[in-house]
C-alpha positions in Angstrom: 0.0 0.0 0.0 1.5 3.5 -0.7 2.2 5.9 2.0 0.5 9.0 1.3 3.5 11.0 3.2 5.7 10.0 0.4 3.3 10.8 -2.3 3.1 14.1 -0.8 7.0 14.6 -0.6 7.5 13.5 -3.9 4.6 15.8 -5.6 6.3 19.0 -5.6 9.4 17.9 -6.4 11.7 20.0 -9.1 12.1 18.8 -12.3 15.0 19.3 -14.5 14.6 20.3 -18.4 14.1 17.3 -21.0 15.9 16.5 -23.6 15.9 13.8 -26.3 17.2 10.3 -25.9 19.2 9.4 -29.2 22.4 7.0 -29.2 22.6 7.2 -25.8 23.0 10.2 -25.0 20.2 13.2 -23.9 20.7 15.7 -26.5 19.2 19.4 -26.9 16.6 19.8 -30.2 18.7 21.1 -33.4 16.8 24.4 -33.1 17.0 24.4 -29.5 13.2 25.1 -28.8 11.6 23.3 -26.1 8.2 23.0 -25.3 6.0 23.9 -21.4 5.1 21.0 -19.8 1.8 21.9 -18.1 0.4 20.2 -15.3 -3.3 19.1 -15.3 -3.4 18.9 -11.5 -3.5 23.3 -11.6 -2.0 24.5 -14.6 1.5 25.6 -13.4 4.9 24.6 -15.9 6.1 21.5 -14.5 9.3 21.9 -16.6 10.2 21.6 -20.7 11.0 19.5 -22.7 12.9 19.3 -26.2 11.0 20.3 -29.4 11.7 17.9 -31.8 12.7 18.0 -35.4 12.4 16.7 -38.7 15.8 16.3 -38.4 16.4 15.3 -34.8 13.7 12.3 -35.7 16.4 11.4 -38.7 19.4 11.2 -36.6 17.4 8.9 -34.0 16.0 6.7 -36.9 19.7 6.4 -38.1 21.1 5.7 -34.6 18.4 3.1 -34.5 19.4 1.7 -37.8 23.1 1.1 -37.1 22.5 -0.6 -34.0 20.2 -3.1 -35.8 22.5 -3.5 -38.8 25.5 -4.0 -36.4 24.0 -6.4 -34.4 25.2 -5.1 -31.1 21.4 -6.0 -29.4 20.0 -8.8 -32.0 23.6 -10.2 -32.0 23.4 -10.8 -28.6 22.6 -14.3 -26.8 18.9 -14.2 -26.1 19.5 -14.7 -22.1 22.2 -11.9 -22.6 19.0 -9.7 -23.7 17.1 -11.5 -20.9 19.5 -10.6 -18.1 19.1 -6.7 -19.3 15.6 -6.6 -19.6 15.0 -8.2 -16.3 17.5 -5.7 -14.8 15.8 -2.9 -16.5 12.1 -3.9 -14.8 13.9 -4.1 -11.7 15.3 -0.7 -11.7 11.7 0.4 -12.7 10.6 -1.9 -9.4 13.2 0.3 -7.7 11.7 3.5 -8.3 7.9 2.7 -8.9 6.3 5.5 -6.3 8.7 8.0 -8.0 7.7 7.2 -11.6 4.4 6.9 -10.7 4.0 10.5 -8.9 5.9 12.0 -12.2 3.4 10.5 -14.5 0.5 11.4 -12.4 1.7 15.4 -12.3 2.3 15.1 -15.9 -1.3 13.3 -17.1 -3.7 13.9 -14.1 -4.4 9.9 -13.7 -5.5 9.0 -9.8 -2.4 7.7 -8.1 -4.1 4.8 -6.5 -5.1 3.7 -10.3 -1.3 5.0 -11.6 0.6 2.7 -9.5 -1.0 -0.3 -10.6 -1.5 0.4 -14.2 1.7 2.8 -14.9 5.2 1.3 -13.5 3.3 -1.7 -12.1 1.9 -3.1 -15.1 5.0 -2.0 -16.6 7.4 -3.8 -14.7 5.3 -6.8 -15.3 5.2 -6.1 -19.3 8.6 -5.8 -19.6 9.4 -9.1 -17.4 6.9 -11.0 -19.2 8.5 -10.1 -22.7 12.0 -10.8 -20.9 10.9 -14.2 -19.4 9.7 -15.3 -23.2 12.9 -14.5 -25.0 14.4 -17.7 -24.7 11.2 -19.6 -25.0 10.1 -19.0 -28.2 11.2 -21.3 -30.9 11.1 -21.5 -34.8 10.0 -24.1 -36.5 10.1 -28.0 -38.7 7.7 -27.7 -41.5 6.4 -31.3 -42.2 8.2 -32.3 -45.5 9.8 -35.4 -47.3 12.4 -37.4 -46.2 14.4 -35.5 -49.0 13.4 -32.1 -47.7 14.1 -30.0 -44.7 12.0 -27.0 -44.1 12.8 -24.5 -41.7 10.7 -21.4 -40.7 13.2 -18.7 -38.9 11.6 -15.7 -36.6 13.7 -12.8 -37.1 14.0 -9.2 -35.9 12.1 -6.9 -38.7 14.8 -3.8 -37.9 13.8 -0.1 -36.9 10.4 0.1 -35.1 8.9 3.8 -34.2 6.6 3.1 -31.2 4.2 6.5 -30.8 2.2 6.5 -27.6 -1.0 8.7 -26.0 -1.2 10.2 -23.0 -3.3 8.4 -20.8 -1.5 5.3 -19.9 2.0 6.4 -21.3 4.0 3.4 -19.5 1.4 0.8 -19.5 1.1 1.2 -23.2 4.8 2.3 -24.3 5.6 -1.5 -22.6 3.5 -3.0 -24.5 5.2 -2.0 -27.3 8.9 -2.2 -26.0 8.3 -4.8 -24.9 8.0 -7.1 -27.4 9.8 -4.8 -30.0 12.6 -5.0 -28.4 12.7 -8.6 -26.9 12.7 -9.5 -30.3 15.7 -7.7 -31.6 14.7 -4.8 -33.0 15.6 -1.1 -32.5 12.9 1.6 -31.6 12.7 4.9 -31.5 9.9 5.9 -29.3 8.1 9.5 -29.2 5.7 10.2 -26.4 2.4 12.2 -26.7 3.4 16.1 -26.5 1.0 16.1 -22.9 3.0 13.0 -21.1 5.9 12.2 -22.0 8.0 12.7 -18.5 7.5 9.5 -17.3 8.5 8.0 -20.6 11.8 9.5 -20.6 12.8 8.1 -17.1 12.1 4.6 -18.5 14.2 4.9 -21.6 16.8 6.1 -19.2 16.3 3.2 -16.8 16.4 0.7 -19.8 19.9 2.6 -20.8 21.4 2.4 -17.1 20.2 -1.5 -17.7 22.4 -1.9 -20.3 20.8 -1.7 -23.7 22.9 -0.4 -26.2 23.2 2.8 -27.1 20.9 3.3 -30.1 18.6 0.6 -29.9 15.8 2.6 -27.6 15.7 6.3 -28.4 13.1 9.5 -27.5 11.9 12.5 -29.6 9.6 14.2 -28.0 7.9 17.1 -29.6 4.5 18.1 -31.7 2.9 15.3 -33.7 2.3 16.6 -36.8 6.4 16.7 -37.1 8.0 14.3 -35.2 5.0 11.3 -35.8 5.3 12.6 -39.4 9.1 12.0 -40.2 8.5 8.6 -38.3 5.2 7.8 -40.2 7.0 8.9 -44.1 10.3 8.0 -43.2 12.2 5.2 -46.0 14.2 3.3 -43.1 11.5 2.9 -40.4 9.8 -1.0 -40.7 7.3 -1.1 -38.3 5.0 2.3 -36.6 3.2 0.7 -33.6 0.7 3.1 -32.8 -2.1 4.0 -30.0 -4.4 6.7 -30.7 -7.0 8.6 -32.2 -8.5 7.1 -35.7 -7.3 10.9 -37.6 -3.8 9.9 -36.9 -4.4 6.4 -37.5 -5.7 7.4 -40.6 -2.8 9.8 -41.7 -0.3 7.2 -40.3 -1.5 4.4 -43.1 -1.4 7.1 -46.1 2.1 7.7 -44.9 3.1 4.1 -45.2 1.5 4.2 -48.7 3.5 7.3 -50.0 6.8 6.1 -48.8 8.3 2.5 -48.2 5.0 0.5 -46.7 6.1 -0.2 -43.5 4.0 -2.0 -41.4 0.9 0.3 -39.4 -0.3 -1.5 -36.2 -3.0 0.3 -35.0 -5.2 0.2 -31.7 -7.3 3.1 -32.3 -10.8 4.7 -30.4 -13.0 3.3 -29.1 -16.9 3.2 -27.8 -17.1 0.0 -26.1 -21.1 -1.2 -25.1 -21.2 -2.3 -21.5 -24.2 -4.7 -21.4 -26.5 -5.2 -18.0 -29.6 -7.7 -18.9 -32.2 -8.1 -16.0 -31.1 -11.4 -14.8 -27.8 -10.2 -14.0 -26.4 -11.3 -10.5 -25.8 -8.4 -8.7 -27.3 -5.3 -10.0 -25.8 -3.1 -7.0 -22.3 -4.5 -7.6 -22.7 -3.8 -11.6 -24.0 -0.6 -11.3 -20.3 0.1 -8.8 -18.0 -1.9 -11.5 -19.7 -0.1 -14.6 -19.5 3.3 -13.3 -15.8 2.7 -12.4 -15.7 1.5 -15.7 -16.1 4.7 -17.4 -15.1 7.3 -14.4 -11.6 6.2 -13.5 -9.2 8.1 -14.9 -12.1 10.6 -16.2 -13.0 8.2 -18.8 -9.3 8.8 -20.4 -9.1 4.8 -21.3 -9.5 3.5 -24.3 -11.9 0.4 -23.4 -13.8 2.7 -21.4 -17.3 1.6 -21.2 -18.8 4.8 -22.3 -22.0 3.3 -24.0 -24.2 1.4 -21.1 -27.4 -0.6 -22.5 -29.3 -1.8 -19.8 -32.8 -3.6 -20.3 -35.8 -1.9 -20.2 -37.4 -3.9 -16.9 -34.6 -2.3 -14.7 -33.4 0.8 -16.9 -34.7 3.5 -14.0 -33.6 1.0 -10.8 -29.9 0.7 -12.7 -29.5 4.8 -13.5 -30.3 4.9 -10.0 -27.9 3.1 -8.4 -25.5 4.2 -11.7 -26.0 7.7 -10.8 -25.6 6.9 -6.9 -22.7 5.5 -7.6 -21.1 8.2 -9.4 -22.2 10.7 -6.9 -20.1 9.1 -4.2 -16.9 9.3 -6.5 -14.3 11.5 -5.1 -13.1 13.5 -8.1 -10.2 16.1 -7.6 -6.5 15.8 -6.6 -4.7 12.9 -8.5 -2.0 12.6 -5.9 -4.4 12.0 -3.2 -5.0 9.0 -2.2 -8.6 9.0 -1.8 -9.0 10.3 -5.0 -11.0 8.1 -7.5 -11.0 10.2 -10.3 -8.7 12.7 -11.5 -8.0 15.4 -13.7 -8.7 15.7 -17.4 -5.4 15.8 -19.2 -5.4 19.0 -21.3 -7.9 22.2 -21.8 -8.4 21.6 -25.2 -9.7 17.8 -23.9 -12.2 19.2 -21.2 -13.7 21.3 -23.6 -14.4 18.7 -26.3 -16.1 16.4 -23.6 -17.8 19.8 -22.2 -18.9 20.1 -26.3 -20.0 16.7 -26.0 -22.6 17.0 -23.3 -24.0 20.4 -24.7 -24.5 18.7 -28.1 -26.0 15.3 -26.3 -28.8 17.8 -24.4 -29.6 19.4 -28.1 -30.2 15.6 -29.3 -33.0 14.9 -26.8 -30.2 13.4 -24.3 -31.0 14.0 -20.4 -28.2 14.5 -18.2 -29.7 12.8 -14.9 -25.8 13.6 -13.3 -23.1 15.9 -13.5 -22.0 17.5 -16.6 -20.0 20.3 -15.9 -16.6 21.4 -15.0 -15.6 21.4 -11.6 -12.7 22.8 -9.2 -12.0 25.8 -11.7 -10.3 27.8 -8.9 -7.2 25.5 -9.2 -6.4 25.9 -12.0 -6.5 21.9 -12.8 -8.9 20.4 -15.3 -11.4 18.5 -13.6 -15.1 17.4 -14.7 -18.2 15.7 -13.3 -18.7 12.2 -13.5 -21.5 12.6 -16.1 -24.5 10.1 -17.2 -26.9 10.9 -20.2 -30.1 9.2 -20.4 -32.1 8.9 -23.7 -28.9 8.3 -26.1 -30.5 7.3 -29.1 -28.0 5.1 -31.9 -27.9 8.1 -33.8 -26.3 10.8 -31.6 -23.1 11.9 -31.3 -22.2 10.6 -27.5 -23.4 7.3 -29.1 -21.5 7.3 -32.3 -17.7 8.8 -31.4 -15.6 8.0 -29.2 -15.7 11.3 -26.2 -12.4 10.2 -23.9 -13.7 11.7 -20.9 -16.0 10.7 -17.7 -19.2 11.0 -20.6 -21.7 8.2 -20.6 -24.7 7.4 -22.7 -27.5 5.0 -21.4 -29.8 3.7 -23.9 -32.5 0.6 -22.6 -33.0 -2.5 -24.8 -35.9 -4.9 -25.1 -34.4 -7.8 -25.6 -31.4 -9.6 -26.6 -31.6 -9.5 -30.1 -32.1 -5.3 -29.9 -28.6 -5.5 -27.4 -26.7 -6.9 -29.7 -27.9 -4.8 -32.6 -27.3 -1.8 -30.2 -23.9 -3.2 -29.4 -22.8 -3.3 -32.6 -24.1 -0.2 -34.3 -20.5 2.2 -34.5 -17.9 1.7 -36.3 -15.8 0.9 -33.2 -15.0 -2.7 -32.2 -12.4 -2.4 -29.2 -14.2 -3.7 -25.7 -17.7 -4.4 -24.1 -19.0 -6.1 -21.2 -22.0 -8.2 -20.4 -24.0 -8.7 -17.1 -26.2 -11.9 -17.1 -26.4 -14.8 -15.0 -27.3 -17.1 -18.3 -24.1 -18.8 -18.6 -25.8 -19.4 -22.7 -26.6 -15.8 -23.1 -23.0 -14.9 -21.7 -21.3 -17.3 -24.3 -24.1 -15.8 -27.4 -23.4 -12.1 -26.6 -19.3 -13.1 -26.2 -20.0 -14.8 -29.8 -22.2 -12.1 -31.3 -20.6 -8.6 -30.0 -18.0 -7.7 -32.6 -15.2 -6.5 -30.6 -11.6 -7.2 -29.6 -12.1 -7.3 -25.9 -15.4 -9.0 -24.2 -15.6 -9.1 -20.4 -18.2 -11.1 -18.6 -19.9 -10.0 -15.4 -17.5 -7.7 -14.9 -15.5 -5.0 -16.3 -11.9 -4.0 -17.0 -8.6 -6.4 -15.8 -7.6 -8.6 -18.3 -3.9 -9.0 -18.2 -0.5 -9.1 -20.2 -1.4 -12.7 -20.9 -4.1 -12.4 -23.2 -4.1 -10.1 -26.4 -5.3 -6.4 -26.5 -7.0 -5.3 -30.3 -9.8 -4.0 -31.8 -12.0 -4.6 -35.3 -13.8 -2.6 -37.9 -12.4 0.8 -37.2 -10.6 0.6 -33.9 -7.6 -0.7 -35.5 -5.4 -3.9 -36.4 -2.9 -5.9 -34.6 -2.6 -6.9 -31.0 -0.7 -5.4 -28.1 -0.2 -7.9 -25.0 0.3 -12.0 -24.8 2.9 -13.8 -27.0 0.7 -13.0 -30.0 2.4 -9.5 -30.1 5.2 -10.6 -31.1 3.6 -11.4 -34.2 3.9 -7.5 -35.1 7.6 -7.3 -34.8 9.5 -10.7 -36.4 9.3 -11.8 -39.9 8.8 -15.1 -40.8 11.9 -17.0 -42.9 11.8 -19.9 -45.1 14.9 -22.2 -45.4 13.7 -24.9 -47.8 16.7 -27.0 -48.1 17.4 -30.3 -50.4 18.7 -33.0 -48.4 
């Protein structure tokens, strides 16, 4: 359990100026700009960090490329790699509290949700990649006596790994992970709004003793960093988490210039299913609303549509909207805290956009709504539940990423599923039901990466993370990432 003494001693600690990570070394931007880090918690400049280039981005994609080409981490003995990663999780063990108060001043999650999903799902991601490198095998085809076929796994070569804001280790693990268990060499740019926390784990993997070159950090704007990546000619693989735009923009990219490989786990607007025969309608109504409340709705899987059948549609808002009310929403780095701050002003007010143009759609906002705790200068908003979301509006159709849910009531199952199903997102959902059949139709039925069953949220690094239709391809997490970052190699040889 953490002690909220040292939370407190670490919270206004000084930070130092940022710069990039490339070969090594922390270098200043070639124009020397740097950009504000701004706090979500009240506002205030935490510190800078460097404003990357075009050409800064080239010289850490050519840093990255010698190190593959020279072999001085893919060369190595896979328990060498092992030993290093295992190290570098438990130097990130070493300073977990620390990591986690730096992230949570940078992106505004709660602590008590920070230190379990940022360094300590981290550590885990990286030991679990670790743990597998010398466990994975290649493989006998089944051939002729005359015939010996061989099918090689090998490192693909430069990966750029470009990662949000809202679970910036969590996520930039489960790409480094894998990436570089495998062999490859990454160059990794955090979003523009959280990339402190980043930074100190690149370091941390450095002092563990990967190479110099093979993990490197640009930080700076999107549009120019995530763009040299995106249309670069010696990048093989972008491994990206984000909004369906970029995705977008990321895939023409790879088009126009040598067509790398775009894996992509894009929005989301994941249907969280409660039918009348479910269990425990006090204990769904508490799991669903954490579901889309912690971390102000800022997760991906969030399950920001909730159907709920019509026989128990006003008794579930109820408890839904009771629940809310007793969420403590305010300072991240208090412990007590169960929902933070939003992670940027320009975020607060799309979500504030979202419920204004929900009430103009016939949508009734039976809680909060509004922006709260103003006079610190943080971003904060009510936990806020519309009623009366119909499959055409807005809240319904796009994904919000904030602490904005729309309830809609179903007749039956047939109308949940058609419900479920009717965006063009595909990433999570979640059923309530005690009918172990109806569980097993709706997991069947519900096209989406991600199903959860009587409950909501928790899956682990052991099974895969992925979406369909338009929230994206590939799969973060379990051995089948590894998929994204070795190619396959035939050696057909006559005996």
């Amino acid at each position: 359990m953490a002690d909220q003494a040292k939370i407190d001693a670490l919270r206004n600690t000084a930070l130092t100026p940022r710069g990039l990570l490339i070969d090594g070394q922390s270098v200043p931007s070639v124009s020397g700009k740097t950009d504000d880090v701004i706090s979500p918690l009240d506002g205030t400049v935490l510190t800078t960090t460097a404003a990357g280039t075009v050409e800064d981005t080239e010289r850490a994609i050519a840093a990255a490329r010698r190190a593959f080409e020279d072999k001085r981490w893919r060369g190595m003995p896979p328990a060498a790699r092992k030993k290093i990663m295992l190290k570098w999780a438990d130097l990130m063990e070493a300073e977990a509290l620390a990591l986690a108060v730096l992230g949570v001043r940078n992106n505004g999650t709660e602590i008590s949700m920070a230190l379990r999903a940022e360094p300590g799902s981290a550590i885990g991601t990286i030991r679990y990649y670790a743990e597998a490198i010398d466990k994975i095998y290649g493989e006998i085809a089944p051939t002729s006596d005359d015939t010996l076929g061989l099918i090689h796994r090998e490192a693909i070569g430069v990966v750029a790994a470009i990662i949000p804001w809202n679970f910036p280790l969590m996520i930039g693990a489960w790409k480094l992970g894998p990436a570089l268990a495998a062999g490859n060499s990454v160059v990794l740019k955090p979003s523009e709004t959280a990339s402190l926390s980043l930074i100190r784990m690149a370091e941390l993997g450095l002092e563990a003793g990967i190479p110099p070159g093979v993990l490197n950090v640009v930080t700076g704007e999107g549009k120019i960093v995530g763009e040299a990546l995106s249309t670069s000619m010696d990048v093989d693989v972008i491994a990206f988490t984000g909004s369906g735009t970029t995705g977008r923009r990321l895939l023409q990219a790879s088009a126009a210039s040598n067509m790398k490989r775009c894996y992509l786990e894009l929005g989301g607007k994941s249907a969280n299913i409660v039918f009348a025969d479910a269990k425990n309608l006090e204990e769904a109504a508490a799991v669903s609303a954490a579901g889309i409340f912690r971390n102000s709705g800022q997760v991906c899987v969030a399950g920001s549509r909730l159907l709920v059948e019509q026989s128990i549609h006003d008794e579930f808002v109820s408890a839904l909207a009771k629940a809310a009310a007793a969420m403590n929403v305010g300072d991240p780095l208090d412990l007590s805290t169960h929902a933070g701050a939003i992670n940027n002003a320009t975020q607060l007010a799309q979500n504030l956009a979202f419920v204004e143009a929900a009430q103009g759609e016939g949508g009734n906002v039976v809680h909060g709504g509004k922006r709260i705790l103003e006079d610190t200068g943080g971003f904060y908003m009510e936990p806020t539940i519309i009623t009366d979301a119909k499959p055409e509006h807005a809240v319904v159709q796009k994904e919000v990423f904030g602490p904005v849910l729309a309830v809609t009531a179903f007749a039956d199952e047939a109308e949940a599923i058609r419900q479920a199903n009717c965006t063009d997102f595909g990433l999570a959902g979640g059923v309530w039901t005690a009918d172990l059949s109806r569980a097993h139709r709706m997991v069947r039925e519900m096209r989406t990466g991600v199903v959860h069953v009587n409950t909501y949220g928790g899956p682990d690094v052991t099974v895969p993370m992925g979406g369909v239709k338009q929230s994206g391809n590939g799969h973060d997490k379990s051995l089948h990432a590894f998929d994204k970052y070795v190619d396959l190699k035939t050696a057909w040889i006559k005996l």
